[in-house]
N, C-alpha and C positions, 0 to 999 in steps of 0.2 A: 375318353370319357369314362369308361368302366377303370381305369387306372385313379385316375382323379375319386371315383366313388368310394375303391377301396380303400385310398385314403382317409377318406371321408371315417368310413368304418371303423376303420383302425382309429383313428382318433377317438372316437366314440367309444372304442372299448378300454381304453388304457386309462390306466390311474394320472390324474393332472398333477404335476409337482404343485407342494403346500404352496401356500403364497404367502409370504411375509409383508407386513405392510412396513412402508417405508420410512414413517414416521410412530416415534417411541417420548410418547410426554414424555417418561422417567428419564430422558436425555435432556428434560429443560428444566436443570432445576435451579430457583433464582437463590441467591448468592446468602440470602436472610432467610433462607427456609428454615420452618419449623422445627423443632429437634419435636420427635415422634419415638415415643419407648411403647413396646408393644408387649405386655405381661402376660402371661400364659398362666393358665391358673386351676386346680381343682376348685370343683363345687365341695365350698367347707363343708358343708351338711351330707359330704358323703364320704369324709372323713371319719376313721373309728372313734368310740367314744371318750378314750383317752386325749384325744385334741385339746389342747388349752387355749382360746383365744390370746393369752400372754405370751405363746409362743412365737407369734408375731412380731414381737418386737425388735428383733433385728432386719428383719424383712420390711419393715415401714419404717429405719433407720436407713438403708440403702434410697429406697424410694424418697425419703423426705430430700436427702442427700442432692436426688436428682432434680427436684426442686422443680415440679410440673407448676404451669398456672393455668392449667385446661384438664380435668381428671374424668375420662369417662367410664360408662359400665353396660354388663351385660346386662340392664335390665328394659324394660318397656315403656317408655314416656306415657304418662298421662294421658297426651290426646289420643298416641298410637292405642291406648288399650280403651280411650273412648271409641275409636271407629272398631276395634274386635268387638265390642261390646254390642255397638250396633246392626254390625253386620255377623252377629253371632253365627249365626246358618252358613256361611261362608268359612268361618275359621272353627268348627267343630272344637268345639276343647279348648282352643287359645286362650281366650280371656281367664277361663275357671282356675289355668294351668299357671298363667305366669301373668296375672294383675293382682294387685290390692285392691279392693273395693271400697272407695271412700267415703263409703256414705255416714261412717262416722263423723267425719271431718266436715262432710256438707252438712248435717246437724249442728254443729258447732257453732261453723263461719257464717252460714247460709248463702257459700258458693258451689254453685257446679262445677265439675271439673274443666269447661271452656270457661266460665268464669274468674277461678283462681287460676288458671293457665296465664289469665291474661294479666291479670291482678300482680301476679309475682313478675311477670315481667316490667310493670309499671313500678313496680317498688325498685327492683333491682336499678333502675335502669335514672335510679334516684337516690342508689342507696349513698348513706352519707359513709364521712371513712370511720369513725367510732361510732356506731349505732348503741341506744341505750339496749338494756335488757329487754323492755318490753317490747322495742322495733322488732327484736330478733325471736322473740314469741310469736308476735304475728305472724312473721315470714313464716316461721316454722308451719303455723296452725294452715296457711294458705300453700305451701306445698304440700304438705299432706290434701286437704283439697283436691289438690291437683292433681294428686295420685303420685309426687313426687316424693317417695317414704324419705330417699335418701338425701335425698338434697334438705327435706327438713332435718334430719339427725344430725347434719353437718352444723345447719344454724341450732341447734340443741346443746351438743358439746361446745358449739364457741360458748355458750353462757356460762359461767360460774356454778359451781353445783349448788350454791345456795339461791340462786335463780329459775333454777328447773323447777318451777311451778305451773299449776294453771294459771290464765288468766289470760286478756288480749287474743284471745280466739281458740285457746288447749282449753278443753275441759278435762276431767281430770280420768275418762276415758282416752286421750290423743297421749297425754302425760304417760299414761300405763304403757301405752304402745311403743312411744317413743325410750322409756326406758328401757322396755326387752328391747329394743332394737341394737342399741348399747353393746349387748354383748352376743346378740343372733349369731348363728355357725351360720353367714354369707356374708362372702368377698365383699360384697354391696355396701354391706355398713361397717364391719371392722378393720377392713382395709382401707376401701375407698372413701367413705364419711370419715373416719378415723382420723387417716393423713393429710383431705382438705382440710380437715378443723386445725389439724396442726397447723399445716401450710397456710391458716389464715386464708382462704379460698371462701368464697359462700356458698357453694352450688357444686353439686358433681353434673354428669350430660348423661343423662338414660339413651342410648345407641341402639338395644337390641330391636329387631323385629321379627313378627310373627307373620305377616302380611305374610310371607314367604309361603306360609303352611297351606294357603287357597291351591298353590299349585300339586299337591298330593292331598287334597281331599276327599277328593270322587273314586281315591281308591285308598284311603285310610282305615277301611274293616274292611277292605279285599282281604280276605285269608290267605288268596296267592300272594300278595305285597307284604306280608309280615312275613310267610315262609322264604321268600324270597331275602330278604335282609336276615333271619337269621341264616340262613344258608349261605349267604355273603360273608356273615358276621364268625361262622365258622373255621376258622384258619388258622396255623399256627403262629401268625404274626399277632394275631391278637394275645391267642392264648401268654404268649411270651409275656406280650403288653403290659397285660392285667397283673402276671405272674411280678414283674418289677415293678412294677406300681407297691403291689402287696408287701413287699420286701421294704421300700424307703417309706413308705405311711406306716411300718409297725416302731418306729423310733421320730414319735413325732414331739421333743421338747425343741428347744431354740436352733441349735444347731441342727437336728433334723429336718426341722422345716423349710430352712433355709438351703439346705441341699434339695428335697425334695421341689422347691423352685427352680433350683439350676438344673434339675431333671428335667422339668416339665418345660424348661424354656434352651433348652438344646437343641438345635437342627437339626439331630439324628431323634430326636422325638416327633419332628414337624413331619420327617419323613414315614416314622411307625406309624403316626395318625393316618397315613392315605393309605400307606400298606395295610393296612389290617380293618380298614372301613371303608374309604369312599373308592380307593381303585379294588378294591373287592367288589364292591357293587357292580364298578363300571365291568367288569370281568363277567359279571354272570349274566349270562346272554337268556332270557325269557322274551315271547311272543308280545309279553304287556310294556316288555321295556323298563321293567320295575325299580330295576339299578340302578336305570338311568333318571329316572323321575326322580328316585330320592336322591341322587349327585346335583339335578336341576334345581330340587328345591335347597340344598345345600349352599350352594352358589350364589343362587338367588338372596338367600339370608344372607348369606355374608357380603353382596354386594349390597344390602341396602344398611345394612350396621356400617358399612364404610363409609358410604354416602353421607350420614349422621354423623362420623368424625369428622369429616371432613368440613362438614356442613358446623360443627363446633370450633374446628381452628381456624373458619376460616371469620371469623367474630372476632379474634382476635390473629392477625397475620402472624408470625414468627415465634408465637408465641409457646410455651415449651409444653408438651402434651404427655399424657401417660394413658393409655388405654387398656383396664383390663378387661380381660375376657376366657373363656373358658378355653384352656391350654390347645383344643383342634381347631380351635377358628384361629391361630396365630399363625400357621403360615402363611390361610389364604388373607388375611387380613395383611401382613408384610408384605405377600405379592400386589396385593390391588393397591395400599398405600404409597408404596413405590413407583408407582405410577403417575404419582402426584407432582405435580409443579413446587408445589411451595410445600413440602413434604419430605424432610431428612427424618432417615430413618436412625435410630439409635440402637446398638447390640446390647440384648438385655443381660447376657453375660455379663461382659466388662461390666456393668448394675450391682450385678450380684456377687461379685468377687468376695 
């Protein structure tokens, strides 16, 4: 009996081997899956001011190339920034940070943003194959509405420049906005709306979310969780980081920019991103666990933006997808994709060649 207990014991003390589950969806993948290109990208607007939006053009010559008919982005859907909106107290900051506030457009149209949510789905979902000009004003005036800046821009540039007018639901406030958007320093409208409009698309997919942010709220002005990240943040993997960063953004005309992609969308970048930020966090061992709540809430964002892609292709099965998003959400974004059934992943190199 005491023989059998210290067994007991002993088991109780020892580390359990990991456990592998035995089953891996990314082994079922059906034979018509989706081609999925996953784009790594700087926030334009933190580009120096040398940037030329025209510099783009070779870079949304490879992507046209690859010929998506599913385009999404890093930004925040309509309803998603109606429920931050409502549940303000809950996402501290979210809404102010990363929504457009429509109440322009609800002037306009005299739709709420559930309104026009649902409005634009009913148009789409009837749209003819040559819409006149004024179809495609309305759509425009009712995503915006929606709080979908980009998805209107897209129906904006398909018009003729001698059609960019008010009228059918733009007043000549929506007109103004939609112009600057035209050439705004973000991915959002000069890449993404851009190369739909080209691609003859109507719509990009707003992906991003912020829901994510509830779970580091209650310690968002802890002063130990900020010291605690830069202390993470600390390291010479970053410093390097930034240091090469700084070096291919000071040569930023056509050819620059295009390198500066194939930088930012290289595996040995996917790997700098965790080394120099999120397995930093996990590294620094505090009482509050601080590292680890901002790796949780990290994860958590990127599993629910993937959910939203997925949740986009899957509206349309097989169909060819392009998703950008800001260059450190790309590898956890390729691991969780990959995971997917009807989900082939595409190497953004070979893209960019």
């Amino acid at each position: 009996m005491s023989l059998f207990a210290a067994l007991l014991l002993a088991a109780g003390t020892s580390t359990p081997p990991s456990y592998v589950p035995s089953f891996d969806p990314g082994a079922f993948k059906a034979d018509t899956a989706g081609e999925l290109l996953v784009l790594g990208t700087p926030h334009l607007s933190a580009l120096p001011e040398g940037f030329s939006v025209a510099s783009l053009d070779p870079l949304l010559a490879r992507l046209a190339a690859f010929n998506p008919q599913i385009i999404t982005i890093e930004g925040i859907s309509g309803p998603d920034c109606e429920m931050l909106l409502r549940y303000k107290p809950l996402y501290p900051g979210a809404y102010d940070d990363y929504c457009w506030n429509p109440e322009p457009a609800r002037k306009a149209t005299g739709l709420d943003v559930p309104a026009a949510t649902i409005e634009a789905a009913r148009l789409l979902a009837a749209w003819p194959a040559n819409p006149v000009a004024a179809e495609r004003r309305h759509l425009a005036a009712v995503f915006l509405a929606g709080g979908e800046q980009a998805s209107a821009l897209v129906q904006w540039l398909r018009l003729p420049a001698a059609e960019r007018h008010a009228g059918d639901g733009l007043d000549e406030t929506l007109v103004a906005r939609l112009d600057k958007l035209t050439t705004h320093r973000n991915e959002n409208f000069v890449i993404a709306a851009a190369l739909a409009a080209r691609l003859e698309l109507d719509r990009v997919y707003s992906v991003d979310d912020h829901s994510a942010d509830g779970t580091t709220a209650s310690i968002d002005k802890d002063p130990g969780y900020g010291a605690a990240l830069q202390r993470a943040w600390d390291n010479p993997v970053l410093k390097e980081r930034l240091a090469a960063e700084k070096i291919i953004e000071s040569r930023l005309d056509s050819a620059g920019v295009l390198d500066l992609y194939r930088a930012y969308n290289s595996p040995a970048t996917m790997r700098i991103a965790f080394d120099s930020d999120f397995g930093a966090a996990l590294a620094d061992v505090t009482p509050q666990n601080y590292g680890r709540r901002y790796v949780g809430w990290w994860e958590t964002r990127n599993l629910r933006m993937v959910a939203n892609i997925r949740a986009a292709m899957a509206t349309r099965p097989g169909a060819r997808t392009l998703s950008i998003v800001g260059a450190s959400h790309k590898g956890y974004f390729e691991a969780y994709l990959d995971k997917m059934h009807d989900v082939r992943l595409v190497d953004a190199e070979a893209i960019l060649k």
